[in-house]
N, C-alpha and C positions, 0 to 999 in steps of 0.2 A: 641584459638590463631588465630590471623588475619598470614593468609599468602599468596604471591603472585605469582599466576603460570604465566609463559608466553610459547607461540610457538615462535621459531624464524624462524616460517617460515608467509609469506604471504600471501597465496594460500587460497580462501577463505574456501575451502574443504582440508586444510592441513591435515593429517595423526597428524601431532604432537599438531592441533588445538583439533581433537578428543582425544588425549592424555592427554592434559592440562584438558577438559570437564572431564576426566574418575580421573584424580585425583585429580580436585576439589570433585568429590562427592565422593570418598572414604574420603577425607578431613572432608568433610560436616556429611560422617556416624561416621566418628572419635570425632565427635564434635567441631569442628574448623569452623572458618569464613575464607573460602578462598575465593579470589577474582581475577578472568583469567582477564589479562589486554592482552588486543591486542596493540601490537605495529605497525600496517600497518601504521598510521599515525605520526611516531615517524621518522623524518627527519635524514638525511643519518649528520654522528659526522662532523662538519663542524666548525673551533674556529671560521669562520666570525660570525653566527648564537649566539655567544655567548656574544656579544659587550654589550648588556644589561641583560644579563640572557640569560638561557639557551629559544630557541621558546618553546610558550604555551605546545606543543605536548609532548617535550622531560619533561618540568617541570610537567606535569601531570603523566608521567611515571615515573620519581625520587621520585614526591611525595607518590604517590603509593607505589610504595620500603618503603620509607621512615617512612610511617605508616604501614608495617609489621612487623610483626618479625622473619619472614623467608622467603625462596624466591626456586620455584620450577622453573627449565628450562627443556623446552620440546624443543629439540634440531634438527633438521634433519641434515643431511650431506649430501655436493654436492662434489664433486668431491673430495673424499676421506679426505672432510677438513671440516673444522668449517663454517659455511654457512655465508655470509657476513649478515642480519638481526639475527642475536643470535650476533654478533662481535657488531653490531653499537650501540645494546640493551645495552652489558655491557660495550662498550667507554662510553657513555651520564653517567649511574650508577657512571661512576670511575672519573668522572669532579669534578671540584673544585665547591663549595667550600668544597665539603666533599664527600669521597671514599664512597657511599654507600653500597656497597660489603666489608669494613674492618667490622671484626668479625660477618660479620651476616651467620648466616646457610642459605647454600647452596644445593639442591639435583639437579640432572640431571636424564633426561632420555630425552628417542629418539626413532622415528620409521623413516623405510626409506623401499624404495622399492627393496633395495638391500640384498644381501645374508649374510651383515656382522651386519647387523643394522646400529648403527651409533658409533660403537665401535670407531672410528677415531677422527669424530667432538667432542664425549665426552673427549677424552685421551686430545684433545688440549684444551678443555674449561677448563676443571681439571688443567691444566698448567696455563691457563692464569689467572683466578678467584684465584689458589694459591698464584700467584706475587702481586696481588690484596688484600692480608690476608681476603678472604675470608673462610668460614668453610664450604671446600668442604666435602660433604658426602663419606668415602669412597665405601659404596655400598648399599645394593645389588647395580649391575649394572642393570637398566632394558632397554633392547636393542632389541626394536620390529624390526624383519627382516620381509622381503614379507610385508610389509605392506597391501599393497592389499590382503593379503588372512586373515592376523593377526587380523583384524577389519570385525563383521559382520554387515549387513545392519544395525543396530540398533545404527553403528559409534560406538561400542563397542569393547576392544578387547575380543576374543575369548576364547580364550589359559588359564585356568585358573593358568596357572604356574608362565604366566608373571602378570599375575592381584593379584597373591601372594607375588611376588618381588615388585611390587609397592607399596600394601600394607605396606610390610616391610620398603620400604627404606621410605615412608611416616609417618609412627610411628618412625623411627629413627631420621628424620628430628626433629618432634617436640620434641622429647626428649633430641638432641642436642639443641637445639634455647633453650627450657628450663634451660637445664644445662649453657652455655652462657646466661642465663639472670639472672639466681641466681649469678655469678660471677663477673656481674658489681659492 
């Protein structure tokens, strides 16, 4: 099963970039084609930008969507919210001419350098991707707190508890997108 993880975070050494890395390869041991799309390049939702189509950037990243069949967000939080690159990622997704996010399976996760994970940025993307009729996963939740201590030098997480919860919610993912795709 082709599927699409992103970080919405920037930072070339993001925390949830190593994230999206750890669950394309459990993806990859699961026997799936996943494919990390980076959005640095994917321009801030602008309708001018959309006069003729959406800019090359944003249409490479729809496309991509567009040829999965499921879609994984590694999420950070900033200030106890939904980080503004995870928001822009899925404005461009939810543009005309077609909601990318209606009925396609959805999983979240998130690391942060805080003590709560990113329990907050996930609870609002759950909200917003629901308005969207997207198939948000309802769990496991996997919520990597201390970032900094949760990943060892090898940009691994550590913790085999949370690398259990991934596992899980990642075998859930493609078992929902399956069951949504027998349904068409």
């Amino acid at each position: 099963m082709k599927i699409l993880i992103f970080a919405g975070s920037l930072r070339k050494e993001s925390w949830n970039k190593k994230l999206a890395a750890q669950a394309a390869e459990i993806l990859r041991g699961q026997g799936h084609e996943p494919e990390v799309f980076d959005i640095g390049d994917v321009p801030q939702m602008n309708e001018d930008l959309e006069k003729d189509g959406p800019p090359p950037e944003a249409a490479a990243f729809r496309d991509a969507v567009a040829a999965a069949e499921a879609l994984v967000i590694c999420t950070p939080e900033y200030n106890h919210s939904l980080p503004g690159p995870t928001k822009n990622a899925v404005d461009w997704l939810s543009r005309a001419p077609k909601n990318l996010l209606r009925g396609r399976a959805v999983a979240i996760m998130g690391a942060s350098i805080g003590q709560h994970g990113t329990v907050n940025s996930q609870r609002e993307l759950r909200w917003v991707l629901a308005r969207l009729n997207a198939w948000v996963l309802p769990g496991p939740w996997v919520l990597v707190a201390t970032a900094a201590e949760a990943f060892g030098e090898d940009g691994r997480l550590a913790e085999k508890s949370t690398v259990r919860r991934m596992e899980s919610l990642l075998k859930n993912l493609v078992e929902t997108a399956e069951r949504l795709k027998e349904e068409e």
